[in-house]
N, C-alpha and C positions, 0 to 999 in steps of 0.2 A: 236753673238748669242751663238756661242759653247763657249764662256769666260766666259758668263753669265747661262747658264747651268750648267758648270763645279765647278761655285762659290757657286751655290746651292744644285750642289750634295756631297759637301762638309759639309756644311750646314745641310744637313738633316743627312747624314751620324754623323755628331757632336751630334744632339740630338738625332736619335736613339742608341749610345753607352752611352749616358744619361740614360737613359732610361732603358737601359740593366742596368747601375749600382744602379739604385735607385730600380728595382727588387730585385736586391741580395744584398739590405740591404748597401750598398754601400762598400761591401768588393772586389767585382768582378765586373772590366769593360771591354769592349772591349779595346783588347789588340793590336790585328791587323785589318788591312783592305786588304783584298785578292781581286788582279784585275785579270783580264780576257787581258789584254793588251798583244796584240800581234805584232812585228818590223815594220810590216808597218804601225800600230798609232805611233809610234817613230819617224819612220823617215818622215811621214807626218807634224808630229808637231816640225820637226825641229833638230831633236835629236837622227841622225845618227851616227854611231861610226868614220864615216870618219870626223864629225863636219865640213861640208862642204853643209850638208843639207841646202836648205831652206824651212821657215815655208810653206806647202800649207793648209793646215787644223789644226784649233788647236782641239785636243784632251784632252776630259773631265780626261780621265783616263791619263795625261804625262804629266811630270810636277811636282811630288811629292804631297807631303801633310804639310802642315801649321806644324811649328814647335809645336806649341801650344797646339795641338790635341794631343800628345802623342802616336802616335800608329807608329805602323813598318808598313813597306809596302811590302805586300806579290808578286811577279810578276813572277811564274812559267813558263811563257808562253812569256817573257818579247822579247828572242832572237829569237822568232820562227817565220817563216810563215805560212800562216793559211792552205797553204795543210800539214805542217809537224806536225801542230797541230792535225789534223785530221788522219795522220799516227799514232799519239802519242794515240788518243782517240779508233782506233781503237785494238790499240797493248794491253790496257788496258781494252777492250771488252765491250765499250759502246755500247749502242743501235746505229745502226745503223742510224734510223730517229736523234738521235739527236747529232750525227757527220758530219751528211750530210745537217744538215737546213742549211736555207737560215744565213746568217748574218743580224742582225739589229742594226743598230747604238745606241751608248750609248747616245746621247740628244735623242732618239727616234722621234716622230714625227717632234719634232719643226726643225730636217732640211729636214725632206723633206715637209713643209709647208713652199716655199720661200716668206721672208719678214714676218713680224707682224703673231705671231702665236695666234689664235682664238680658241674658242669653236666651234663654227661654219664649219672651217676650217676642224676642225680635223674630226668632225663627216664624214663629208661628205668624206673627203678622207680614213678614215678607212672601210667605206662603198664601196668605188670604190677599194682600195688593197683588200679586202676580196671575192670581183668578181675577181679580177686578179689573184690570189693566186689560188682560188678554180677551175678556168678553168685552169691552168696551171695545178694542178695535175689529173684532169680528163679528160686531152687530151695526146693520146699516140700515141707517132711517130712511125708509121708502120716500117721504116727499123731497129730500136733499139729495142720497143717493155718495150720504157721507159716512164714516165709521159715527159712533157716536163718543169715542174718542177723540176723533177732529172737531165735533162739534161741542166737546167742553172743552170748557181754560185748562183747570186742574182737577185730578181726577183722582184717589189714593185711600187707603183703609186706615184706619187709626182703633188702636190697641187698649181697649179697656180693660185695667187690673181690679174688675169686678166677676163675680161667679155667679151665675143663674141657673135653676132646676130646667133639665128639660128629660125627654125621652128618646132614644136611641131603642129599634126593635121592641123588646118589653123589659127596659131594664132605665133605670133610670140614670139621669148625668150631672154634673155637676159643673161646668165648664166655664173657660173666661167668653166676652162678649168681643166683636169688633162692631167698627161703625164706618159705614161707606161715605165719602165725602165729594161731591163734582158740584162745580159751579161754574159759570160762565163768565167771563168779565170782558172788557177790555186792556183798561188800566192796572186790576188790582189792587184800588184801592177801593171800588164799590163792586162786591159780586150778588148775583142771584143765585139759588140752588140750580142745579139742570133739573128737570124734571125726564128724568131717564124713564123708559116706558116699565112697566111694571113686569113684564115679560123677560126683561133682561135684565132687573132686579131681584126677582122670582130664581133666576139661572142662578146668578150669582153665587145668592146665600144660600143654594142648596149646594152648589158646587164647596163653598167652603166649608159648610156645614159637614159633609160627606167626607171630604179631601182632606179637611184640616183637622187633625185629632188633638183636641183639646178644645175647641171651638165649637159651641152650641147653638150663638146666637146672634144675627146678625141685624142690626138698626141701619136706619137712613137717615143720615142727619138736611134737614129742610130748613136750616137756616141761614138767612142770607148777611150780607156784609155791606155794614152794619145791619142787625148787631153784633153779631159773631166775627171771628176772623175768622180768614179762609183755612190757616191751621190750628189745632186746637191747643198747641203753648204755645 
């Protein structure tokens, strides 16, 4: 799924620098393509400096670009980890919210919709991450006196194309599952679960439970990294 992604953002990237050259009369095209790729999509896709890696994830953005495209590849951020990223962004005096968001993967939805990604699918689980997100930053841990959205790394629901019996009033359901995902790191390349208070976990899955119609049942996933990765393709 992330091969086939990565072929397509290829792909569109090709014809939006089209695009850019047939505006300017076709004297000026895109010249370069500037990534966001930070060492651990490197070394997840295989392509550590020790060359000793193995692939565990293939990444949209590693790997280079199609000779044929003509463009240079930009990768400012190529040897970094993503807290020295954020050392770097702060040294340069970005906003604070936006050195500190959450990370979102470059396929975006289609991995955290495991298996066959739908219309369907997406709805309903952008609908359930937008309850998970919005409680997270509106529940504040008394001893910090922080959202408990600042106090996790990455924070997002992931779309299980499975069905489970539940109850609704007195009738019964039949509906797909989500599963709630936060974990702390620094690096990203070793995380821990958050252990998010049960109160705000409880809110949660009733909220989506309630809100999201199609959705019955919601899990917490409590595995850390290793062994798991932080996304689930």
């Amino acid at each position: 799924k992330r091969k086939i992604i990565g072929r397509e953002f290829v792909e569109v990237f090709k014809a939006e620098a089209a695009k850019l050259k047939a505006v300017t009369g076709g004297h000026k095209g895109a010249t370069y393509l500037a990534q966001g790729t930070i060492y651990p999509d490197v070394i997840e896709s295989g392509g550590a400096k020790s060359k000793k890696a193995v692939t565990i994830k293939s990444h949209h953005n590693v790997g280079g670009l199609p000779e044929k495209l003509g463009l240079k590849l930009l990768e400012p951020l190529r040897d970094l980890f993503k807290d020295e990223v954020r050392e770097l962004g702060v040294a340069l005096g970005l906003p604070h919210d936006m050195v500190y968001r959450h990370p979102f993967p470059g396929p975006g939805l289609g991995v955290r919709i495991l298996g066959e990604v739908k219309t369907e699918f997406a709805d309903l689980l952008r609908r359930a991450d937008a309850i998970f997100i919005e409680e997270l930053r509106n529940t504040i841990d008394e001893k910090t006196g922080k959202s408990w959205y600042a106090l996790t790394s990455q924070a997002f629901a992931v779309f299980l194309p499975v069905k489970s019996v539940g109850v609704m009033g007195d009738g019964r359901t039949y509906d797909y599952v989500v599963a709630l995902r936060a974990v702390i790191t620094s690096d990203f390349m070793t995380a821990h679960w958050a252990e998010l208070p049960y109160t705000l976990l409880g809110k949660v899955s009733n909220r989506i439970i309630n809100e999201v119609r199609g959705i019955n049942r919601v899990v917490y996933d409590i595995s850390g990294k290793p062994p798991a990765t932080i996304e689930w393709e």
